[in-house]
N, C-alpha and C positions, 0 to 999 in steps of 0.2 A: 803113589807111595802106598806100600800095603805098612798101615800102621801095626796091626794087629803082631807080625811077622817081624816089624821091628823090635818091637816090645817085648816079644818071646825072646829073642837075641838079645839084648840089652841091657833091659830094666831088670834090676832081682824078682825073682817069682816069689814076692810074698803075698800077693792078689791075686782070689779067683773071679778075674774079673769077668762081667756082662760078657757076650759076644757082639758089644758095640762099641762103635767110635763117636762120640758125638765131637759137632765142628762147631755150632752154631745155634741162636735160638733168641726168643725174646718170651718178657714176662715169663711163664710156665710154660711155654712151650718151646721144645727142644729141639735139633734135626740132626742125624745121623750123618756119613758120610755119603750116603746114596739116596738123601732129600727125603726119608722118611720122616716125619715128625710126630711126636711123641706131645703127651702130657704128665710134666713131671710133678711126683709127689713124692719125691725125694731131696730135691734141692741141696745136690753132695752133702748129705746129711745134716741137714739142717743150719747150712750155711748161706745159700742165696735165699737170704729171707723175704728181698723185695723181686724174687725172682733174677732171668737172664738178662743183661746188657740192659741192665735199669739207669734210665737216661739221667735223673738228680745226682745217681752214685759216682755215673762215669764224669759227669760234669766237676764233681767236687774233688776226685781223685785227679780225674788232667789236670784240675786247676794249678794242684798241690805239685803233679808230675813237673810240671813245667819251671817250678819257682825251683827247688829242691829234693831229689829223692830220697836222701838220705845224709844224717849228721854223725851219729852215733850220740851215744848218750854222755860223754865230752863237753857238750855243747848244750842249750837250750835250744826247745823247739817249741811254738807256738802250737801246731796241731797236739803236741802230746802235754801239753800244759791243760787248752780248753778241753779235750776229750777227759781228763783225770778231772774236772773241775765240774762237769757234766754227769759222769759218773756217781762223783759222789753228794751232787745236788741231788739227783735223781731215788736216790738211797739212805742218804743219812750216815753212809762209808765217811772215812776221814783223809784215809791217800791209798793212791794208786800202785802199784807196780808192774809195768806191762814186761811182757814176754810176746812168743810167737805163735804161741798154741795151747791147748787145753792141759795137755799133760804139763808143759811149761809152770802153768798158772796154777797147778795143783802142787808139783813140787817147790814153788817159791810159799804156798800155801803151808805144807808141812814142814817147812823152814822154819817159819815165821810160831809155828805150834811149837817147834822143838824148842824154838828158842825160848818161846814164853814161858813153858815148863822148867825148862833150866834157868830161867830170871827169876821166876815167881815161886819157885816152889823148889828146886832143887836138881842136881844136873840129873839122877838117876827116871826124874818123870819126863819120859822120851815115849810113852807108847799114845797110837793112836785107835781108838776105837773105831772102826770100817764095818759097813754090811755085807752081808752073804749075797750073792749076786748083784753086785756094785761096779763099776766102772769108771777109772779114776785116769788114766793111761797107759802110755806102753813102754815109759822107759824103766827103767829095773826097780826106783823106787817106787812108782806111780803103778807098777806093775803088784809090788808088795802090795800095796792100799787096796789090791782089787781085790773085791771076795768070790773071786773063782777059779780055783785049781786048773783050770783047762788052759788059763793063762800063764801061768806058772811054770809049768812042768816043765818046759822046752830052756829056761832061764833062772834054775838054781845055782848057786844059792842067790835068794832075795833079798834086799834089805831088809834089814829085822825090827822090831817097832811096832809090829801092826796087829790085832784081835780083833777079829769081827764077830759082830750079832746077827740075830736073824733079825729082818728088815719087821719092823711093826711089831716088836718085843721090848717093851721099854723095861722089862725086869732084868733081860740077858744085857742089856746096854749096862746096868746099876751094877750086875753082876761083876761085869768086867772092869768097872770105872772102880770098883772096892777090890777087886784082886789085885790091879795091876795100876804102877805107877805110871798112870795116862796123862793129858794133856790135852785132849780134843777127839772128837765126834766128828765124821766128817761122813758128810752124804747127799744124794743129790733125790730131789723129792719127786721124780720119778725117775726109777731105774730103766734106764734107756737102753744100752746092752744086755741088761739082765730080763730084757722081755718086756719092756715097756707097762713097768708095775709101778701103780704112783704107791708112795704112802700114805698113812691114812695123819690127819688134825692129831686125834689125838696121841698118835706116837710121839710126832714131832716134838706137841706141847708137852707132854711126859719128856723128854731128852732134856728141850728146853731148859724143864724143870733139873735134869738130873745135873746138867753143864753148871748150872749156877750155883748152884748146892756142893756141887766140887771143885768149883772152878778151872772146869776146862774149855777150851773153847769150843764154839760152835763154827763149825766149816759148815761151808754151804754147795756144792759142787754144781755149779751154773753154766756148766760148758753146753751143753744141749739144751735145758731147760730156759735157758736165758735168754734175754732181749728178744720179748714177745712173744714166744714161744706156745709157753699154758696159755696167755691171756693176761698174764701180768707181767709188766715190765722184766721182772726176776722173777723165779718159781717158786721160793719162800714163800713171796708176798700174797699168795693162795691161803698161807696158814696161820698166820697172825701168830707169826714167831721172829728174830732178830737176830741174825747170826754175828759172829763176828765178824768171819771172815768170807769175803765172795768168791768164789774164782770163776771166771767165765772166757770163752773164745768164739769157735764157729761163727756163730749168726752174726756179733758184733762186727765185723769186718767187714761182711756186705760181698766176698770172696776173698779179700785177702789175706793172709794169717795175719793175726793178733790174739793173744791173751792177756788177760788182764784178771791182777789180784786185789782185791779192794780191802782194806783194812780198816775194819773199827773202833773204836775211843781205846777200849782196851789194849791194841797193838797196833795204834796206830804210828807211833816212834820207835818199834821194836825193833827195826831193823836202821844199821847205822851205813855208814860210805862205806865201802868196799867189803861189805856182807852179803852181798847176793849183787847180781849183776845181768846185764843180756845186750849184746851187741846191737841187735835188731830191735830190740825191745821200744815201743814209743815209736816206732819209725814214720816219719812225718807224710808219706805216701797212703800207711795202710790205717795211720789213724786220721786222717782227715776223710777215710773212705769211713770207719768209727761215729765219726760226727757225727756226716750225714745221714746215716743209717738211725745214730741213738735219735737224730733231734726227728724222724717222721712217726719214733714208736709214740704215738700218743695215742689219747683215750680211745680215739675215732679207731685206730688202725686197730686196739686192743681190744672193742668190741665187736669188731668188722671177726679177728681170729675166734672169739666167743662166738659169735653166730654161725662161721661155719663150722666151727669144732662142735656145734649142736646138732646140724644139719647131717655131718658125718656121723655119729652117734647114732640119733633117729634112721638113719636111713640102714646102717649096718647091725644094729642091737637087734635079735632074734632073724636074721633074715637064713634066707635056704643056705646051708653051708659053713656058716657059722659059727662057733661055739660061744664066741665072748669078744667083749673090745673090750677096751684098756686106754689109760694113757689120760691126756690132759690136755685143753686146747688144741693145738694143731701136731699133737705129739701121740700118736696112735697105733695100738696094737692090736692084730686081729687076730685070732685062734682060727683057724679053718680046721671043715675035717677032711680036708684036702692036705696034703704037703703041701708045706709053704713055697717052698720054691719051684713047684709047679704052676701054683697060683701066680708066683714071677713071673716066670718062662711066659705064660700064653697070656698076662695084662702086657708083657711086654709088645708083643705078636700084636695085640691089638691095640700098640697106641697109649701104653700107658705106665710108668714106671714108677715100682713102688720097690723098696728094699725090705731087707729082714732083721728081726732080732731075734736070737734065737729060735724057737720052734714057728714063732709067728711073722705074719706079713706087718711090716712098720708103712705107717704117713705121716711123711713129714714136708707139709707141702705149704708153697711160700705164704708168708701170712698174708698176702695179698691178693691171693690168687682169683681170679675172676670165678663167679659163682653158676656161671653156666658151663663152664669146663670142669669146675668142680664137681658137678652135676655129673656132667659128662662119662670121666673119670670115673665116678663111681658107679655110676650104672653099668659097666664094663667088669668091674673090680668085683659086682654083686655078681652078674651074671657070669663072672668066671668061678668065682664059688660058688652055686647053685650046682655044678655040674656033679 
């Protein structure tokens, strides 16, 4: 089967994807359809966090496959009971609400803002403060949230609601929260799409400061940064701040979709039966795959991502080719003075797969990943940028 050829016929051309197929693979390592194998430090963006065909994962999903795949949310289900119960031990959250994906879990997020503004304060406080190269997702409202026009332009008009700051400006945040009848701050504490830029303590804890002072909520956008990610279970928990509100997917599922919105003392009742909703949402297959995923992130595996998110660091900070890293944990951006997707192209050639975010090369590689392939990988990764 030429898959490549189906795909062009087929599938909508909204991807420009690789010139590869991959079939197969275990832990970080991958294999094409013509038994090349790769070392991936991609992990479909940051979603195989314990790597490929991870034996605990697939043990706990067949388990789950076998009893029930699905109820809808009609029904109780045990898997999305203990996973919300997990959740919010883990955080200090009060309840759950799952969806199917990041953007999912962001618009049940701005739900839950709109609404508390119009509970708390009155119906016209509907706006949401968002940052300038921000990434929230891709359906028309989540698209609104994003602070970058490039996303935009192909999908006017957007939902209306949304003023963004510049990222690490806590005066233009105060600015906007005294112009405009807002209700929440929403951000995710490294800009992943926007080039893999963390923010810094002290902005957050200034916002912090500004959210409670106005009373609006603090959104926390967890879809990449989340479950082990930086190095801490959530990416907040780097800054010693407390959001209200979580929202997180990717990595949590272990591959299979799931998003999940956690809600705080504050709004933790804020949403009543039949105000928000999701068929799939909970679904007892992809959150038992959830579980076993949240119950291995412990200390051990979150210093295991500290030490090589060190080792990346050290090894790549001033080397030939270079300009700067970035990023958090196992959540990494490099400047090259090479084009980035050259740098693509020929790690790929030799074995090694890394994606992009905007101008720079991203790592985003399993937190598990063996440290001599990490090695490996990188020395590849150096010596394609030296050239």
């Amino acid at each position: 089967m030429d898959v490549k050829k189906l795909d062009g016929q087929y599938v909508a051309p909204t991807y420009a994807r690789f010139p590869l197929c991959l079939v197969a693979g275990k832990g970080s390592k991958v294999v094409d359809e013509n038994g090349k194998e790769y070392i991936d430090l991609g992990t479909g963006i940051a979603v195989n966090g314990f790597g490929v065909a991870d034996e605990e994962w697939i043990a706990a999903v067949t388990e789950q496959l076998s009893k029930i795949q699905h109820t809808s949310n009609l029904y109780y289900s045990e898997p999305c009971a203990r996973l919300a119960e997990q959740l919010c031990l883990r955080t200090g959250m009060k309840r759950v609400f799952f969806s199917n994906s990041g953007a999912e879990a962001n618009e049940c997020a701005i739900k839950v803002a709109r609404k508390y503004g119009e509970s708390k304060k009155g119906a016209e406080y509907t706006t949401i403060i968002t940052l300038r190269d921000s990434f929230h997702g891709r359906t028309i409202t989540t698209l609104a949230a994003t602070g970058q026009e490039v996303f935009h332009k192909d999908f006017l008009p957007l939902t209306e609601g949304f003023v963004y700051a510049e990222a690490n400006n806590a005066q233009e945040v105060r600015r906007l929260a005294e112009k405009y009848p807002c209700c929440a701050v929403m951000f995710e504490v490294v800009q992943g799409e926007g080039g893999v830029r963390p923010l810094t303590k002290e902005f957050l804890k200034d916002v912090e400061a500004i959210a409670k002072e106005k009373d609006l909520l603090l959104i926390a956008d967890e879809v990449q940064t989340g479950n082990g990610r930086t190095g801490k279970l959530y990416g907040y928990m780097n800054f010693d701040i407390l959001p209200d509100v979580v929202s997180t997917a990717k990595g949590l599922g272990g591959g299979l979709p799931i998003g999940a919105t956690l809600l705080g003392e504050k709004v933790a009742d804020i949403l009543g039966a039949g105000m928000h909703g999701s068929t799939f949402g909970g679904n007892p297959v992809c959150s038992a795959g959830a579980l076993n995923i949240l119950s291995r992130i412990d200390d051990a595996l979150l210093a295991g991502v500290t030490e090589r998110s060190r080792y990346v660091f050290d090894e790549l900070t001033d080397a030939k080719g270079i300009r700067s890293v970035t990023g958090l944990g196992l959540m990494i951006g490099i400047e090259c003075e090479r084009p980035a997707s050259e740098v693509i192209d020929e790690c790929r050639e030799k074995g090694v797969l890394v994606i992009k975010a905007k101008h720079k090369v991203r790592l985003l590689p399993a937190l598990n990943i063996d440290m001599e392939e990490l090695k490996q990988a990188i020395a590849i990764l150096k010596e394609v940028c030296a050239k």
